[in-house]
PyMOL Python script that loads the backbone (N, CA, C, O; Angstrom):
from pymol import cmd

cmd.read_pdbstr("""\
ATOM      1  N   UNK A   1       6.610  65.803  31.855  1.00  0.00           N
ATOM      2  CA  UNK A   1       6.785  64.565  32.597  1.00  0.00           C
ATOM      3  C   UNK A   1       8.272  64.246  32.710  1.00  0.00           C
ATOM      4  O   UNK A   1       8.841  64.432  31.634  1.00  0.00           O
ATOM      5  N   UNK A   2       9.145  63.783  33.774  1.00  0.00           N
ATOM      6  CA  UNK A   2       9.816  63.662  34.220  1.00  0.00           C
ATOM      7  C   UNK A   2      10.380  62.477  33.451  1.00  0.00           C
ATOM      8  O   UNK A   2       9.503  61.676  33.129  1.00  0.00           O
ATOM      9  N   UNK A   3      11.422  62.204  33.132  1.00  0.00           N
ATOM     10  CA  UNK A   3      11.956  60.772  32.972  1.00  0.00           C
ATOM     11  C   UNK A   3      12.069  59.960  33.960  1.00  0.00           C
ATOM     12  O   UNK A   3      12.140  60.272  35.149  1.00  0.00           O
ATOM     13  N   UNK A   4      12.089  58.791  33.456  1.00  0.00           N
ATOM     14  CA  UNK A   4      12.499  57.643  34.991  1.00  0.00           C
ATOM     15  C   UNK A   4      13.852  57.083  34.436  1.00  0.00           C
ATOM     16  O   UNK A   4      13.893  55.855  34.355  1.00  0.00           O
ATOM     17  N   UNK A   5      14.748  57.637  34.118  1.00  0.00           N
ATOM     18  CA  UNK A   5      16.084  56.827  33.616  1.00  0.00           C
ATOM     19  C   UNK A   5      16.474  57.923  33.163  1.00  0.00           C
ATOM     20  O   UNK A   5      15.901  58.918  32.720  1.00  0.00           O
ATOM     21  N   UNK A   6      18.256  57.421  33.438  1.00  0.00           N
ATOM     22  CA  UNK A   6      19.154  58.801  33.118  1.00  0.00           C
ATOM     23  C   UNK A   6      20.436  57.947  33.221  1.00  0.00           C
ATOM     24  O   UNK A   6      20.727  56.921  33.835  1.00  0.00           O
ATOM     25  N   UNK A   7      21.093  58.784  32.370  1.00  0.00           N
ATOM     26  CA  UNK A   7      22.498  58.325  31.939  1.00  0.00           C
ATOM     27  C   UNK A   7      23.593  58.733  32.771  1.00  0.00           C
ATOM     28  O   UNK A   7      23.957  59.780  32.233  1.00  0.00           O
ATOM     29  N   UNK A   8      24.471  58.497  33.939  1.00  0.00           N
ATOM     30  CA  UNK A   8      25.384  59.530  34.512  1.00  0.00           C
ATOM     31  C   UNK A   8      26.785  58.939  34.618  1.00  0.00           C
ATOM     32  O   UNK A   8      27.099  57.752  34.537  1.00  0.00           O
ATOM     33  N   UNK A   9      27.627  60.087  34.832  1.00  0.00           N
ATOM     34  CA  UNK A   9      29.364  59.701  34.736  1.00  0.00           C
ATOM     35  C   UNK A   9      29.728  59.937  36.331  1.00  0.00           C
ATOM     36  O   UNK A   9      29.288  60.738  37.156  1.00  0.00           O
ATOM     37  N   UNK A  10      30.550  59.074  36.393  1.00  0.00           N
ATOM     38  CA  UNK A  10      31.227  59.781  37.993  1.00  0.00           C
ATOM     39  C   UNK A  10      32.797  59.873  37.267  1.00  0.00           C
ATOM     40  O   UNK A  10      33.323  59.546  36.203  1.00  0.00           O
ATOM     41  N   UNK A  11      33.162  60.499  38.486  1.00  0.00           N
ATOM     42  CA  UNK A  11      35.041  60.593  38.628  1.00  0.00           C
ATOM     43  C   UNK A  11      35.445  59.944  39.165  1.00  0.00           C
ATOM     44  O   UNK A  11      35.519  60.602  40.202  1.00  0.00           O
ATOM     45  N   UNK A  12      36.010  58.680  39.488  1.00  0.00           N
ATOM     46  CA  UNK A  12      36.575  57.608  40.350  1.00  0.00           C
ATOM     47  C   UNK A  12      38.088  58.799  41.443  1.00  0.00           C
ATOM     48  O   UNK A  12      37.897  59.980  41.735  1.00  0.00           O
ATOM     49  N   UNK A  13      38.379  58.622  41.523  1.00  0.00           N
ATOM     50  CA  UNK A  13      39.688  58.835  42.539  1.00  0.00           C
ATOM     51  C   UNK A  13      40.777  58.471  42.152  1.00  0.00           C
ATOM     52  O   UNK A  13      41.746  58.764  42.852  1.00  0.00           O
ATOM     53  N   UNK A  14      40.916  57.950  41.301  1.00  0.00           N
ATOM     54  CA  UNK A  14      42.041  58.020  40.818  1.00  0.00           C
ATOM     55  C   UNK A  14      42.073  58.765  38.897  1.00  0.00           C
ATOM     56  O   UNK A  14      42.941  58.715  38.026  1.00  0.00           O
ATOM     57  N   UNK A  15      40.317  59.547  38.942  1.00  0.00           N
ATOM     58  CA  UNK A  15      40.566  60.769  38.085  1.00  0.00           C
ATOM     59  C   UNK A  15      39.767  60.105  36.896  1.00  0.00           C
ATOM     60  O   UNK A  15      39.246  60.798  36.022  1.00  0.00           O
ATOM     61  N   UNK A  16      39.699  58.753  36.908  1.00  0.00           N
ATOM     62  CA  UNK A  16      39.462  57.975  36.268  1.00  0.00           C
ATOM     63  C   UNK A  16      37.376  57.956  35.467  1.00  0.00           C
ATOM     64  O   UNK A  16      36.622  57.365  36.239  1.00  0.00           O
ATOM     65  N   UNK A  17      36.744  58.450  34.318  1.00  0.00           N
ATOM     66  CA  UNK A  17      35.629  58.418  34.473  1.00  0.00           C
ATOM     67  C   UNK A  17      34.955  56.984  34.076  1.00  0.00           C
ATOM     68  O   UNK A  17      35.492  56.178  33.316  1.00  0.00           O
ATOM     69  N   UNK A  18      33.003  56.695  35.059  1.00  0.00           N
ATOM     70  CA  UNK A  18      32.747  55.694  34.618  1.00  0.00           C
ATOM     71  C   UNK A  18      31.172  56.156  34.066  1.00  0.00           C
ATOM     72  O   UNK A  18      30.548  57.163  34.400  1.00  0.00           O
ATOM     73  N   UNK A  19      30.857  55.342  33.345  1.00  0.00           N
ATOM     74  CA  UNK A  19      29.428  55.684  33.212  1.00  0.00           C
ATOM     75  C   UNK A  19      28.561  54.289  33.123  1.00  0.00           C
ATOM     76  O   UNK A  19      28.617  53.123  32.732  1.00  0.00           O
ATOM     77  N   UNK A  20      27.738  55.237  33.756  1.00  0.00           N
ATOM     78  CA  UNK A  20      26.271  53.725  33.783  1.00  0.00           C
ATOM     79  C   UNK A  20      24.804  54.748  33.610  1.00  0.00           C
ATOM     80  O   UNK A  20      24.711  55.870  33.113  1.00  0.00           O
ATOM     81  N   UNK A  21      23.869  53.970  34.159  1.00  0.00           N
ATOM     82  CA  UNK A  21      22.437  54.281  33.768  1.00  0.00           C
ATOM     83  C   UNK A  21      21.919  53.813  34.736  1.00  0.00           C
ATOM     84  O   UNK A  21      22.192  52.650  35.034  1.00  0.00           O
ATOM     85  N   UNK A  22      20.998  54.583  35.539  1.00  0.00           N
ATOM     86  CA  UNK A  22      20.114  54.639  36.749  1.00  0.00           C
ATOM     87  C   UNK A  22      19.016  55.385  36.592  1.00  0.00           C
ATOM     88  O   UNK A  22      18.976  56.446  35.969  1.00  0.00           O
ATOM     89  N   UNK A  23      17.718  54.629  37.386  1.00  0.00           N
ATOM     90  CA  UNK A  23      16.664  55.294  37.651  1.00  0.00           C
ATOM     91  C   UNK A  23      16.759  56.288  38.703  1.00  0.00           C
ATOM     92  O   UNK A  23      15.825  57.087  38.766  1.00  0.00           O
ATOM     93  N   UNK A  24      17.630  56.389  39.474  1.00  0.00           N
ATOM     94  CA  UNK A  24      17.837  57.187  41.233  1.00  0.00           C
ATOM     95  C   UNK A  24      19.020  57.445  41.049  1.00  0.00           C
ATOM     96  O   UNK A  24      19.589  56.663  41.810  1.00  0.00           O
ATOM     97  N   UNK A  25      20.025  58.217  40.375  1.00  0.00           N
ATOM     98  CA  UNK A  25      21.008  58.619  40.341  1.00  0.00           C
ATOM     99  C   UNK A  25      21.710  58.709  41.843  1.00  0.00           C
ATOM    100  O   UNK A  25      22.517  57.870  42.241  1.00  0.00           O
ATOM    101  N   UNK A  26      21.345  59.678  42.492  1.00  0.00           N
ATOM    102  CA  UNK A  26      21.598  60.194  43.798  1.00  0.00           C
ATOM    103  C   UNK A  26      21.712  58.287  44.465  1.00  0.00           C
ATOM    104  O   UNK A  26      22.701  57.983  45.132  1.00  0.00           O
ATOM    105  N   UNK A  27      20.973  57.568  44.266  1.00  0.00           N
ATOM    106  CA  UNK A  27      21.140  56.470  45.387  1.00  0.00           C
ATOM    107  C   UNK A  27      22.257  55.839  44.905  1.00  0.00           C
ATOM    108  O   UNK A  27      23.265  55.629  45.580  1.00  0.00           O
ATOM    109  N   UNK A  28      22.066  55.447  43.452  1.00  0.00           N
ATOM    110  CA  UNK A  28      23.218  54.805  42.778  1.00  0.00           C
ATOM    111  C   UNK A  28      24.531  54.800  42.957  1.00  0.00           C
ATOM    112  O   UNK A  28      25.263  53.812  43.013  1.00  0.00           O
ATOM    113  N   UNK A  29      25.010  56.652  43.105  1.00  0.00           N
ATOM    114  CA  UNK A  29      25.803  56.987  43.333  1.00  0.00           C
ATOM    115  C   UNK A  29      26.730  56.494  44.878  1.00  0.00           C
ATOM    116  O   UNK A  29      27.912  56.322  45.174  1.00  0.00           O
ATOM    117  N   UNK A  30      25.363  56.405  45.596  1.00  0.00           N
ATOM    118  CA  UNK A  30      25.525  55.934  47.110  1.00  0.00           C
ATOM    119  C   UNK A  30      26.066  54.890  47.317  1.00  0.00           C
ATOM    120  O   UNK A  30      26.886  54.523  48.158  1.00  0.00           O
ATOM    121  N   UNK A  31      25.320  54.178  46.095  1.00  0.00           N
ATOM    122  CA  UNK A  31      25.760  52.448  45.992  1.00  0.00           C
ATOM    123  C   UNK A  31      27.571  52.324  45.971  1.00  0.00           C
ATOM    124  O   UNK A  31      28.441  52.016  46.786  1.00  0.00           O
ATOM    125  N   UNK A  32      27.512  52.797  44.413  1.00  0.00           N
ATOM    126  CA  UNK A  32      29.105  53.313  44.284  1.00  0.00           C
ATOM    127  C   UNK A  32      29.897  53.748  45.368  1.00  0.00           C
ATOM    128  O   UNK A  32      30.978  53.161  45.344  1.00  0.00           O
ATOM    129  N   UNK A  33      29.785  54.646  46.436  1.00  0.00           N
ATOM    130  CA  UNK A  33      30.685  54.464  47.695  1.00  0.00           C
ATOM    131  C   UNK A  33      30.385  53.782  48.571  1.00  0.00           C
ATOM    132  O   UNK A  33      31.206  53.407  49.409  1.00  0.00           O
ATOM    133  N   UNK A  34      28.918  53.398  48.595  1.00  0.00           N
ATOM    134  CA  UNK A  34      29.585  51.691  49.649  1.00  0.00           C
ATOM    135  C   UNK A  34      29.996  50.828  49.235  1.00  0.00           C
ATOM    136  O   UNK A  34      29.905  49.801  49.908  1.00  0.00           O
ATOM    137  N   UNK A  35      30.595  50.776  48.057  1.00  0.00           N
ATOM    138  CA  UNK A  35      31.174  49.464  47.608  1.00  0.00           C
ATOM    139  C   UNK A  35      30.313  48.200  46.893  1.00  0.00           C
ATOM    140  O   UNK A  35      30.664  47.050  46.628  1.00  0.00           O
ATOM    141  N   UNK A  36      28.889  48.989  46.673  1.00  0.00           N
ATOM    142  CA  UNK A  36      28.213  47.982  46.127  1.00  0.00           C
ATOM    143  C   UNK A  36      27.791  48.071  45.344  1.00  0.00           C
ATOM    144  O   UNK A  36      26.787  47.409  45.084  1.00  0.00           O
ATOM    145  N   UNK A  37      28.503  49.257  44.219  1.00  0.00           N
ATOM    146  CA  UNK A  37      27.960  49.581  42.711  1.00  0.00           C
ATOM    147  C   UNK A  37      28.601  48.622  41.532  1.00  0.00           C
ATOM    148  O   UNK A  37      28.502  47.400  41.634  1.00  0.00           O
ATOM    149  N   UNK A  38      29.233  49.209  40.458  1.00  0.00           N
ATOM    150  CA  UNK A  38      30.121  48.212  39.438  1.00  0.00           C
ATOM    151  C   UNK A  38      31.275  47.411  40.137  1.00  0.00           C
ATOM    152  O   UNK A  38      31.040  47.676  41.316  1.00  0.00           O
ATOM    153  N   UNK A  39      32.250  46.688  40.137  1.00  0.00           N
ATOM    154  CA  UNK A  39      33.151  46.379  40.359  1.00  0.00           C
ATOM    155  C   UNK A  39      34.465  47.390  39.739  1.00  0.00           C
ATOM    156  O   UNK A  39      35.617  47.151  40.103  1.00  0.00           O
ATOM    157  N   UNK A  40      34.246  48.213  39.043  1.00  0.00           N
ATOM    158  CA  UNK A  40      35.093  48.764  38.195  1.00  0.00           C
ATOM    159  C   UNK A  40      35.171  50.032  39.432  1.00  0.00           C
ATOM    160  O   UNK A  40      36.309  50.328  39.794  1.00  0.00           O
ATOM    161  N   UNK A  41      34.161  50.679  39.995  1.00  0.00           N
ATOM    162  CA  UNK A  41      34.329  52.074  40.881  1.00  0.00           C
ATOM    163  C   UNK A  41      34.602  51.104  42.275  1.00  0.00           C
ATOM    164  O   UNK A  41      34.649  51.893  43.218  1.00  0.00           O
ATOM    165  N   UNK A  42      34.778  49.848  42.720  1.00  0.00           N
ATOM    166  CA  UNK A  42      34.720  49.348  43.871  1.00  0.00           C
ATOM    167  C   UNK A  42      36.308  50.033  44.636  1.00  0.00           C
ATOM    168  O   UNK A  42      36.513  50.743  45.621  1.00  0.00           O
ATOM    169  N   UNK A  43      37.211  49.388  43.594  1.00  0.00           N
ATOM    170  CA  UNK A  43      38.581  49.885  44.188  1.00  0.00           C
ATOM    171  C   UNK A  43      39.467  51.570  43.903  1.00  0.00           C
ATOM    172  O   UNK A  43      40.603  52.040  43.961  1.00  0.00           O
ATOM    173  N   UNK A  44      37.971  52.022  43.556  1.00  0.00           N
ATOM    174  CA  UNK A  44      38.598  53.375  42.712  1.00  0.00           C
ATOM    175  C   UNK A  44      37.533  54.655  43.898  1.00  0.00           C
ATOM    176  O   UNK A  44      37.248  55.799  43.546  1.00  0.00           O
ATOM    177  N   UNK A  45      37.293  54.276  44.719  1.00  0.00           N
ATOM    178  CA  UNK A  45      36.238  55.286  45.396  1.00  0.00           C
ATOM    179  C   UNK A  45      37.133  56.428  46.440  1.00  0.00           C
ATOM    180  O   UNK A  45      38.129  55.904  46.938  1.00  0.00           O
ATOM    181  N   UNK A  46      36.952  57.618  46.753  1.00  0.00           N
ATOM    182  CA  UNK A  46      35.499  57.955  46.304  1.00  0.00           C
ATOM    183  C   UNK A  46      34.871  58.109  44.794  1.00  0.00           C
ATOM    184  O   UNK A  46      35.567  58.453  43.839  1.00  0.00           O
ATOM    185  N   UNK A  47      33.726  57.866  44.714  1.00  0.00           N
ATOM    186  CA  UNK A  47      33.466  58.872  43.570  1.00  0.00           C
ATOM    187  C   UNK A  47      32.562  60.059  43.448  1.00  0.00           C
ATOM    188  O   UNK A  47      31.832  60.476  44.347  1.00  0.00           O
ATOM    189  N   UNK A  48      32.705  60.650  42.035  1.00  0.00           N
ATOM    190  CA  UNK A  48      31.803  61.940  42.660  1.00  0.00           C
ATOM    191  C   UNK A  48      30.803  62.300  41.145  1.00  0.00           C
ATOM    192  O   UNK A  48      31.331  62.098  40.052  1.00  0.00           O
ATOM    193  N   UNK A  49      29.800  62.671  41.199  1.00  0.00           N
ATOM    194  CA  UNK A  49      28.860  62.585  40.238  1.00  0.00           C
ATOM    195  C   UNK A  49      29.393  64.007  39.455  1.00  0.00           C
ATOM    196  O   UNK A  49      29.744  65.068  39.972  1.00  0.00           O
ATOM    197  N   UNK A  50      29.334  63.696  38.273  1.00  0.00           N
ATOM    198  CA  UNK A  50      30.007  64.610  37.516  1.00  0.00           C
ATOM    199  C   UNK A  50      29.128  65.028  36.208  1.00  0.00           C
ATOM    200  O   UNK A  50      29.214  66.098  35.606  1.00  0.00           O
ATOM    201  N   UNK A  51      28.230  63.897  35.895  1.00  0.00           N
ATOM    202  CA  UNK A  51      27.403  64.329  35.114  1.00  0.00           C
ATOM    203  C   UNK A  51      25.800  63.495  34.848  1.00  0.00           C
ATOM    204  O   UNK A  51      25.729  62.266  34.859  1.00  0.00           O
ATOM    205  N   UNK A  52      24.937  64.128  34.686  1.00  0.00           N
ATOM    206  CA  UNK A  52      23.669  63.169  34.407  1.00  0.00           C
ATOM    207  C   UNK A  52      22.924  63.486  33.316  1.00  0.00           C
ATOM    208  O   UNK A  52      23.210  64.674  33.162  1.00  0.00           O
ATOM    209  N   UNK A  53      22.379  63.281  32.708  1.00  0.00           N
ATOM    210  CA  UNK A  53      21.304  62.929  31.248  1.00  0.00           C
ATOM    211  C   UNK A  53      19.759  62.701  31.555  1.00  0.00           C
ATOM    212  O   UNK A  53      19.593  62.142  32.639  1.00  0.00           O
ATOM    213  N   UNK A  54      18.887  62.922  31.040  1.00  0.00           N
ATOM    214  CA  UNK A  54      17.902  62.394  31.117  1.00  0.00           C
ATOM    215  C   UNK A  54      17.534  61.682  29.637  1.00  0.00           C
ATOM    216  O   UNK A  54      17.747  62.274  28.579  1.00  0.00           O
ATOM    217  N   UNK A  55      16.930  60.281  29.708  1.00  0.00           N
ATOM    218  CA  UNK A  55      16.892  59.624  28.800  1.00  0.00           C
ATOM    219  C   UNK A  55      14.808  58.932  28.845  1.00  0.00           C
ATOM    220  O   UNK A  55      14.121  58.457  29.749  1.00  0.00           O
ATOM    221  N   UNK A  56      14.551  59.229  27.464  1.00  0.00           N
ATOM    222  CA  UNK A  56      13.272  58.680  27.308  1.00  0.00           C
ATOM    223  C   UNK A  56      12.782  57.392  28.258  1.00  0.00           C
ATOM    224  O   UNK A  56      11.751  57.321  28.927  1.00  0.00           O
ATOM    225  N   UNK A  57      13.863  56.381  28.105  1.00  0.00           N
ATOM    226  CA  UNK A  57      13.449  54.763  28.641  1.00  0.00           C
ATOM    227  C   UNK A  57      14.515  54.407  28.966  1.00  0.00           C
ATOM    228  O   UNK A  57      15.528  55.103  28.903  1.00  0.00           O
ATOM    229  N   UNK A  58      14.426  52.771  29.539  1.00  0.00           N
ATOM    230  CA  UNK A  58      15.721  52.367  29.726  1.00  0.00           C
ATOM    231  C   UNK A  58      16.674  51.887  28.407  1.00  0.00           C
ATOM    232  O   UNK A  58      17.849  51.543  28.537  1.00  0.00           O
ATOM    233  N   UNK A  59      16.052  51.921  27.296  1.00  0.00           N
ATOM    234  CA  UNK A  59      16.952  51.513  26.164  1.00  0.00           C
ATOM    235  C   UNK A  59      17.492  52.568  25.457  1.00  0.00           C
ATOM    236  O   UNK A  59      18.470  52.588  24.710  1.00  0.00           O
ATOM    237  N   UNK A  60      16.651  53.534  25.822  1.00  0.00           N
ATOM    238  CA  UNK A  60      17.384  55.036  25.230  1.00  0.00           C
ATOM    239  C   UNK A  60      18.664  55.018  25.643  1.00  0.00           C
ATOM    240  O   UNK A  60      19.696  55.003  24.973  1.00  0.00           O
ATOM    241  N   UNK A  61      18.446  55.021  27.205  1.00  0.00           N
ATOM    242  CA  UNK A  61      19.439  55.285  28.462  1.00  0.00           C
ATOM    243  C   UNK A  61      20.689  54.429  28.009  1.00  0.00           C
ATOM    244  O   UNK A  61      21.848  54.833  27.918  1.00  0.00           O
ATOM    245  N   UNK A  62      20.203  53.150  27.741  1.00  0.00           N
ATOM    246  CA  UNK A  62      21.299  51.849  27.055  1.00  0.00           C
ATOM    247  C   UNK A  62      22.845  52.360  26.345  1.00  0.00           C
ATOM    248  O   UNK A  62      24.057  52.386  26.558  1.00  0.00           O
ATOM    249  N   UNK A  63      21.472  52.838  25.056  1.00  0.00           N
ATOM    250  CA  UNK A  63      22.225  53.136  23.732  1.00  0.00           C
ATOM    251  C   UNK A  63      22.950  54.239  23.907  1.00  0.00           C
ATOM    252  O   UNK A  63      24.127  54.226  23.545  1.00  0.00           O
ATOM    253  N   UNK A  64      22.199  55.780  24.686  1.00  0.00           N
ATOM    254  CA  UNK A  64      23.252  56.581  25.393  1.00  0.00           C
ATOM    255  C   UNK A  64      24.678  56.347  26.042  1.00  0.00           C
ATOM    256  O   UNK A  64      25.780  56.819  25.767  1.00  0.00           O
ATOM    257  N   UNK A  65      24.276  55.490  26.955  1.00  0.00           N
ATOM    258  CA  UNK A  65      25.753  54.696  27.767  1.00  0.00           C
ATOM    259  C   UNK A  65      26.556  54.430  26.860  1.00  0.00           C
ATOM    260  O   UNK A  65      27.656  54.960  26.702  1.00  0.00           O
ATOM    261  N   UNK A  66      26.011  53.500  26.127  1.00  0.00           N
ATOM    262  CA  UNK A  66      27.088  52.618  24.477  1.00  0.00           C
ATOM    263  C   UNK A  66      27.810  53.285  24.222  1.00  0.00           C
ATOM    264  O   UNK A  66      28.992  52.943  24.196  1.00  0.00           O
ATOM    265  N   UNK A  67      27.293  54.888  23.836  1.00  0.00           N
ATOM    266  CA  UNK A  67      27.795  56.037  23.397  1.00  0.00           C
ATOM    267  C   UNK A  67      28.644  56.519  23.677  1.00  0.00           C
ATOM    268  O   UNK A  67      29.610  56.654  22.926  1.00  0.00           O
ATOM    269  N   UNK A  68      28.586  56.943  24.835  1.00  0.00           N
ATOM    270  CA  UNK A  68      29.305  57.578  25.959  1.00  0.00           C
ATOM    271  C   UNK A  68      30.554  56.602  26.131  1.00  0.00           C
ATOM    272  O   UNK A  68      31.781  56.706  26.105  1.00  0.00           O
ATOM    273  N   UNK A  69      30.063  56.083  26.229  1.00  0.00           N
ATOM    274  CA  UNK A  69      31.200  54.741  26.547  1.00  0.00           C
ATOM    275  C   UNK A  69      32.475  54.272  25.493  1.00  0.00           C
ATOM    276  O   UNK A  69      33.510  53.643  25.711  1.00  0.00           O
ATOM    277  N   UNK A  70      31.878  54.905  24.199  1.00  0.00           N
ATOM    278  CA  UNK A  70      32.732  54.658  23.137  1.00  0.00           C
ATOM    279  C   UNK A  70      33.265  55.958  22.638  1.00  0.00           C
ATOM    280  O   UNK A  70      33.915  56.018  21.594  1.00  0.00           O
ATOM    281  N   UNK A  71      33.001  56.977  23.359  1.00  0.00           N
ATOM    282  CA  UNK A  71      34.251  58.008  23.165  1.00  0.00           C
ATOM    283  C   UNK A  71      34.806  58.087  23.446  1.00  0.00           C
ATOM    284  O   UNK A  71      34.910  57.508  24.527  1.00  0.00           O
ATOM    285  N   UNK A  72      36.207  59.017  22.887  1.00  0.00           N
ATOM    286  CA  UNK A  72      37.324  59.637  23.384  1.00  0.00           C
ATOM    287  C   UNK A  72      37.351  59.984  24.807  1.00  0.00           C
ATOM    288  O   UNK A  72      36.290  60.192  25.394  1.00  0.00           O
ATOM    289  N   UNK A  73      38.335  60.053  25.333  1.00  0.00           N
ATOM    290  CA  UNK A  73      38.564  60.790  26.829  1.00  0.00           C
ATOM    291  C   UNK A  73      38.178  62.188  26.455  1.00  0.00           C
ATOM    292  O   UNK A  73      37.214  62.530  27.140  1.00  0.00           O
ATOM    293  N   UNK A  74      38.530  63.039  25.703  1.00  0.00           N
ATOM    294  CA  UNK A  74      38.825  64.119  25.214  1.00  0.00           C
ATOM    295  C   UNK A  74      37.313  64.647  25.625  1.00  0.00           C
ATOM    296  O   UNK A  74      36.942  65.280  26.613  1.00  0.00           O
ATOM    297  N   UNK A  75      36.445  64.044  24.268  1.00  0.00           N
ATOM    298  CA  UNK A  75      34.983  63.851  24.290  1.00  0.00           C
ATOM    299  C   UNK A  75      34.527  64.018  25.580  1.00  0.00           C
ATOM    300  O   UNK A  75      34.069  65.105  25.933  1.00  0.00           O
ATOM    301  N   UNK A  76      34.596  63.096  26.312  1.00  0.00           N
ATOM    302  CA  UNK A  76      33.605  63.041  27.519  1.00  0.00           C
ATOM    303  C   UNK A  76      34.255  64.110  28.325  1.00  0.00           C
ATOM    304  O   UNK A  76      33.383  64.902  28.682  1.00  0.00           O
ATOM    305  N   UNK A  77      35.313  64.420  28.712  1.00  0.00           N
ATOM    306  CA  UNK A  77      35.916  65.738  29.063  1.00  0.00           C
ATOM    307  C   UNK A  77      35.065  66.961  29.026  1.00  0.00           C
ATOM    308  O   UNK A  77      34.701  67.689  29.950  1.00  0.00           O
ATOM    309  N   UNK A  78      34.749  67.042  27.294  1.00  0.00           N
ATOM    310  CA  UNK A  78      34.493  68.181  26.674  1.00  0.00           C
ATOM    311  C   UNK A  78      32.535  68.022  27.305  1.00  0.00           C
ATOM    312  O   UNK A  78      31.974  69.054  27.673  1.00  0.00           O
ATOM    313  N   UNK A  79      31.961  67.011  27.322  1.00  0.00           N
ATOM    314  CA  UNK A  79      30.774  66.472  27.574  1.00  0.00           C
ATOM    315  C   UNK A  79      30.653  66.921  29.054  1.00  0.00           C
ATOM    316  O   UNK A  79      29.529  67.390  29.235  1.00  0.00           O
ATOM    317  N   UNK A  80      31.205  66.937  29.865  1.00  0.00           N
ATOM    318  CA  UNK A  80      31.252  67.166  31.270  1.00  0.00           C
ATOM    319  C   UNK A  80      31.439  68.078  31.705  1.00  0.00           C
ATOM    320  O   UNK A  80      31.107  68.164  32.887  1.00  0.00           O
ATOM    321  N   UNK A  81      32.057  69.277  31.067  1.00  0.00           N
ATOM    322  CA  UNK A  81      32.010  70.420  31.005  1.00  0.00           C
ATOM    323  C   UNK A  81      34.005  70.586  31.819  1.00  0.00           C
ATOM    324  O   UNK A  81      34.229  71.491  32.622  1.00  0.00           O
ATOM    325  N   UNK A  82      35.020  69.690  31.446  1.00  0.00           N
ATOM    326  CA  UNK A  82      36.285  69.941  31.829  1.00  0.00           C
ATOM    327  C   UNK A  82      36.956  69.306  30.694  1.00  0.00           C
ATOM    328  O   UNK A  82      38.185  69.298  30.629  1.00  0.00           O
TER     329      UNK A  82
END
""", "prot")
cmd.dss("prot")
cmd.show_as("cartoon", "prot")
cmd.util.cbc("prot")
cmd.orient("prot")
């Protein structure tokens, strides 16, 4: 069975990574270049999907993000496969 939630990073444009948590990655992402995703990728676009997760639920997905979110640059680098 498929998950319905997943954890993913983009690359902002100015190199910059963000991460959030979506059920539809692919649309999300969409959101993010029209300008109607975080405020944080609004002035930083394009962006480009760089990595995704699959996560049990949405609180898995949560606590994943937290995660992600509280590493090193280095880390998520190494996580992304650059």
């Amino acid at each position: 069975m498929s998950s319905d939630w997943y954890v993913y990073i983009v690359r902002c444009s100015d190199q910059s990574l963000y991460t959030g948590i979506a059920r539809d990655v692919e649309a999300r992402v969409l959101q993010h270049n029209a300008g109607d995703g975080a405020r944080y990728t609004r002035s930083r676009l394009p962006v480009e999907l760089v990595y995704r997760e699959e996560a049990d639920d949405r609180s898995a997905a949560l606590k994943r993000e937290y995660a992600i979110k509280r590493m090193r640059p280095a880390d998520k680098r190494r996580l992304i496969g650059r």
